[in-house]
C-alpha atoms as an extended CHARMM CRD file, in Angstrom:
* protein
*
        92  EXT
         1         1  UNK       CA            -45.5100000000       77.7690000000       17.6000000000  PROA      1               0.0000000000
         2         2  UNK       CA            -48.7700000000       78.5940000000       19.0710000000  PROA      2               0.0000000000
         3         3  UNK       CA            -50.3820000000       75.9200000000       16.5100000000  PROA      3               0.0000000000
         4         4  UNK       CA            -48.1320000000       73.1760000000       17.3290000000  PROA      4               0.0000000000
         5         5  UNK       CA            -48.8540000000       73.3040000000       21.3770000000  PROA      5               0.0000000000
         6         6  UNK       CA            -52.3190000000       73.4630000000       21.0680000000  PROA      6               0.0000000000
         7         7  UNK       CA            -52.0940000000       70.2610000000       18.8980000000  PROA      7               0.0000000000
         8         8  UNK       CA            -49.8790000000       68.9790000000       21.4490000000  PROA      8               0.0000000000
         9         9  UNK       CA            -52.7350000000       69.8400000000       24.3860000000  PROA      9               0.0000000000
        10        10  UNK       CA            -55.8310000000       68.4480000000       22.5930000000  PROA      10              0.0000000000
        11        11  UNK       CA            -53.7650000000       64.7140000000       21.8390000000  PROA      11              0.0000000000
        12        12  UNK       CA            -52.9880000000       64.7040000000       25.7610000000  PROA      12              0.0000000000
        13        13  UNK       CA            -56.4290000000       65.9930000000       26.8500000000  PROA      13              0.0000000000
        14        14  UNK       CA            -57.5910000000       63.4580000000       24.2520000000  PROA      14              0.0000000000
        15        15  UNK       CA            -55.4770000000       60.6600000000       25.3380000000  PROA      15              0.0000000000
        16        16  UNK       CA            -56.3250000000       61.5540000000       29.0680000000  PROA      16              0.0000000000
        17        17  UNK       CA            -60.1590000000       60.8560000000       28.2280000000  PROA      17              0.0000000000
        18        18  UNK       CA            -59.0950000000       57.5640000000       26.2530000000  PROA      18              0.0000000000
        19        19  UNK       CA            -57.3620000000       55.9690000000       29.0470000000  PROA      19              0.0000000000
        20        20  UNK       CA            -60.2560000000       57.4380000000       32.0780000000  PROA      20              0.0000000000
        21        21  UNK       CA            -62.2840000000       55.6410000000       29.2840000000  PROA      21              0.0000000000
        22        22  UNK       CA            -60.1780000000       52.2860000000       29.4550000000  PROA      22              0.0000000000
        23        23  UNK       CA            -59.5570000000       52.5600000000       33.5320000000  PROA      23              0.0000000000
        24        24  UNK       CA            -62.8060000000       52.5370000000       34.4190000000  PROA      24              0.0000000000
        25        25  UNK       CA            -63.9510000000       49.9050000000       31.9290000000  PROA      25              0.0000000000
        26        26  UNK       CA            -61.2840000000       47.7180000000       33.1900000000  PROA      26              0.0000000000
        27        27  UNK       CA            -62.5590000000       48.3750000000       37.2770000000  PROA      27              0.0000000000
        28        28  UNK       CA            -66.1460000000       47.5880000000       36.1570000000  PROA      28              0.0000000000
        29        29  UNK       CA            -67.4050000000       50.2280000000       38.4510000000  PROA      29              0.0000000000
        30        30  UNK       CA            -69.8610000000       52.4980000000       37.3430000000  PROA      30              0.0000000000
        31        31  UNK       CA            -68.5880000000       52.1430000000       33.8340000000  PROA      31              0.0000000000
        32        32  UNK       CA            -71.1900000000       52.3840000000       30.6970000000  PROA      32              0.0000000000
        33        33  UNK       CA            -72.2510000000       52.9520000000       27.1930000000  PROA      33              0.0000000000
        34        34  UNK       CA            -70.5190000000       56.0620000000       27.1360000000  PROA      34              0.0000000000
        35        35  UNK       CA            -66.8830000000       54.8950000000       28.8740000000  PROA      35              0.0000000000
        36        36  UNK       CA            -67.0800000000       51.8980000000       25.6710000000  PROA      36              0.0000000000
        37        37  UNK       CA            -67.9520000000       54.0630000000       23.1370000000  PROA      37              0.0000000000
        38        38  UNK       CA            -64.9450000000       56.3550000000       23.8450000000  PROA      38              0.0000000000
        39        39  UNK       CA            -62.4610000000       53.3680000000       24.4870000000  PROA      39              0.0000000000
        40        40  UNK       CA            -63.9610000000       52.0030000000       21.2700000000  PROA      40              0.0000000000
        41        41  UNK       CA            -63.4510000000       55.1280000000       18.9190000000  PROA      41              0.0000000000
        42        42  UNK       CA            -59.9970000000       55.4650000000       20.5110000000  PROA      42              0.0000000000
        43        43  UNK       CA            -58.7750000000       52.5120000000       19.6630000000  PROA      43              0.0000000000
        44        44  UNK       CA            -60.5310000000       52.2840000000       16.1870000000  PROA      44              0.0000000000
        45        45  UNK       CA            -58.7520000000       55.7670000000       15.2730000000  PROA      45              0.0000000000
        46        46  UNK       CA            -55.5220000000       54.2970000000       16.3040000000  PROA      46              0.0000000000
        47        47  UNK       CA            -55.8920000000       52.1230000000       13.1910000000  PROA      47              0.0000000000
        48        48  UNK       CA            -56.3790000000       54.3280000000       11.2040000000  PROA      48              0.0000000000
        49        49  UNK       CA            -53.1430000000       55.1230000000        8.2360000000  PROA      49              0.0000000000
        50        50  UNK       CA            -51.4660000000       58.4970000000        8.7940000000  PROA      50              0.0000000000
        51        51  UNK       CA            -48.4160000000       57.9890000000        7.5810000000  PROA      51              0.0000000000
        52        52  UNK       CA            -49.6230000000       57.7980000000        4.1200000000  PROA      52              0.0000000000
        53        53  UNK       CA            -48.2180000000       59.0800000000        0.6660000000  PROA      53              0.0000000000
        54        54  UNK       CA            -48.9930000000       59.6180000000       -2.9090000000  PROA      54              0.0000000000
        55        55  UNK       CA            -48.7980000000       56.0800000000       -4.7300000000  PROA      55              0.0000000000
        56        56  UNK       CA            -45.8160000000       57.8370000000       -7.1070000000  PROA      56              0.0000000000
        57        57  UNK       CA            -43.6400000000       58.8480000000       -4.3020000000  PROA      57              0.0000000000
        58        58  UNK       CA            -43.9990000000       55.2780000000       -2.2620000000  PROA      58              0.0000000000
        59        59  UNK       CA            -40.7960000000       53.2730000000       -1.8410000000  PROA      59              0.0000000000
        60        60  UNK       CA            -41.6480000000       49.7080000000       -3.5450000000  PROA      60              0.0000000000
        61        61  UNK       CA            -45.0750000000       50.8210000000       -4.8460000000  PROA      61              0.0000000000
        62        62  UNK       CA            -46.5940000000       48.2700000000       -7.6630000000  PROA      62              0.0000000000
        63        63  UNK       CA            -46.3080000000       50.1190000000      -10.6620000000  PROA      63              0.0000000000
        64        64  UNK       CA            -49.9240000000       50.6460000000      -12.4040000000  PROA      64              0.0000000000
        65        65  UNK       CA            -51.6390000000       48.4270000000      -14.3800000000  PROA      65              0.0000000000
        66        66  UNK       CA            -49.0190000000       45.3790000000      -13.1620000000  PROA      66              0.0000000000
        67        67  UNK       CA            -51.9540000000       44.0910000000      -11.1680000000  PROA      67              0.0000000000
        68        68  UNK       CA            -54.2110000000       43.9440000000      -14.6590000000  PROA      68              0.0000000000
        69        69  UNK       CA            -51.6290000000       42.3820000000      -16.7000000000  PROA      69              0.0000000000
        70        70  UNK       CA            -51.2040000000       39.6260000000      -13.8290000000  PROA      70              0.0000000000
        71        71  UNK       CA            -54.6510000000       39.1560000000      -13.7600000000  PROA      71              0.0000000000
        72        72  UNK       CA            -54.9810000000       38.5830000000      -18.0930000000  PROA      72              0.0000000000
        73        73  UNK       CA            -51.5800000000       36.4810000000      -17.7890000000  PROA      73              0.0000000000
        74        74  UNK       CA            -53.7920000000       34.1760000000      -15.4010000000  PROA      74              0.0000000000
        75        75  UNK       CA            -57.3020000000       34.1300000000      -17.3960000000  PROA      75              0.0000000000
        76        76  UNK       CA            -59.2650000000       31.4960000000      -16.6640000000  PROA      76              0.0000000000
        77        77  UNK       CA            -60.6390000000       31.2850000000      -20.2940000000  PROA      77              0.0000000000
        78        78  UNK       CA            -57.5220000000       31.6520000000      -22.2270000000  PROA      78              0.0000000000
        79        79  UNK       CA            -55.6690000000       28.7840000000      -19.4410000000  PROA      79              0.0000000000
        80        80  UNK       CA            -58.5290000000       26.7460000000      -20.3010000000  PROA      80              0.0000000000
        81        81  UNK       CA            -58.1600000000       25.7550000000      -23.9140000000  PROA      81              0.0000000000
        82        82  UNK       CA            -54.7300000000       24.6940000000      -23.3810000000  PROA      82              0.0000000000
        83        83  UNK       CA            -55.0790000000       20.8420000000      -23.1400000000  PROA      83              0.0000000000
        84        84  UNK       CA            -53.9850000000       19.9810000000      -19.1650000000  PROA      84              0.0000000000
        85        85  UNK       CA            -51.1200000000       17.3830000000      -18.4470000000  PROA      85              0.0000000000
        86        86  UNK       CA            -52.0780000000       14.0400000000      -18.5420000000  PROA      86              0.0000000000
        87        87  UNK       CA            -54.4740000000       14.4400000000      -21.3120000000  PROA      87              0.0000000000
        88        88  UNK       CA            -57.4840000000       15.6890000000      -20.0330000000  PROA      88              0.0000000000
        89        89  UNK       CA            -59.0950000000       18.8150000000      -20.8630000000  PROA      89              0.0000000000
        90        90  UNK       CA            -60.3130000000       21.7000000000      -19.0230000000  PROA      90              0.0000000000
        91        91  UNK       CA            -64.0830000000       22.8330000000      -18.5430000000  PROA      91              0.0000000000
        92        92  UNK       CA            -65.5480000000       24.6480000000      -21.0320000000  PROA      92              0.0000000000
């Protein structure tokens, strides 16, 4: 219980700091290096993925090695010594 309200307080006093950050960036008053570096890291954290799980447990994950056998299926040296439609050949 304790755990989950002090995580609770540091994303509002961190989210308080991010948008003081944005505010006075946006009013051009006073604001600096330090107000752009904060609005910055906010928003770059905010891209970060945290809703992530294992590979194995993901709903419509591509099965491994499906990306290799794609990639062998399209080889541009085996596709090449197939003669091309229209009778002329491929590089070699």
């Amino acid at each position: 219980m304790a755990g989950r309200i002090v995580r609770r307080g540091v994303a509002l006093g961190l989210g308080a700091l991010w948008w003081w950050a944005v505010l006075r960036l946006a009013a051009g008053e006073g604001s600096g290096v330090l107000e752009a570096a904060v609005a910055a890291g906010g928003w770059g954290v905010s891209l970060l993925p945290v809703h992530c799980v294992p590979k194995a447990r993901a709903t419509g994950a591509v099965p491994a090695g499906r990306w290799q056998a794609a990639w062998r299926a399209g080889d541009v040296t085996r596709a090449s010594s197939h003669p091309r439609p229209g009778g002329v050949s491929g590089p070699s």
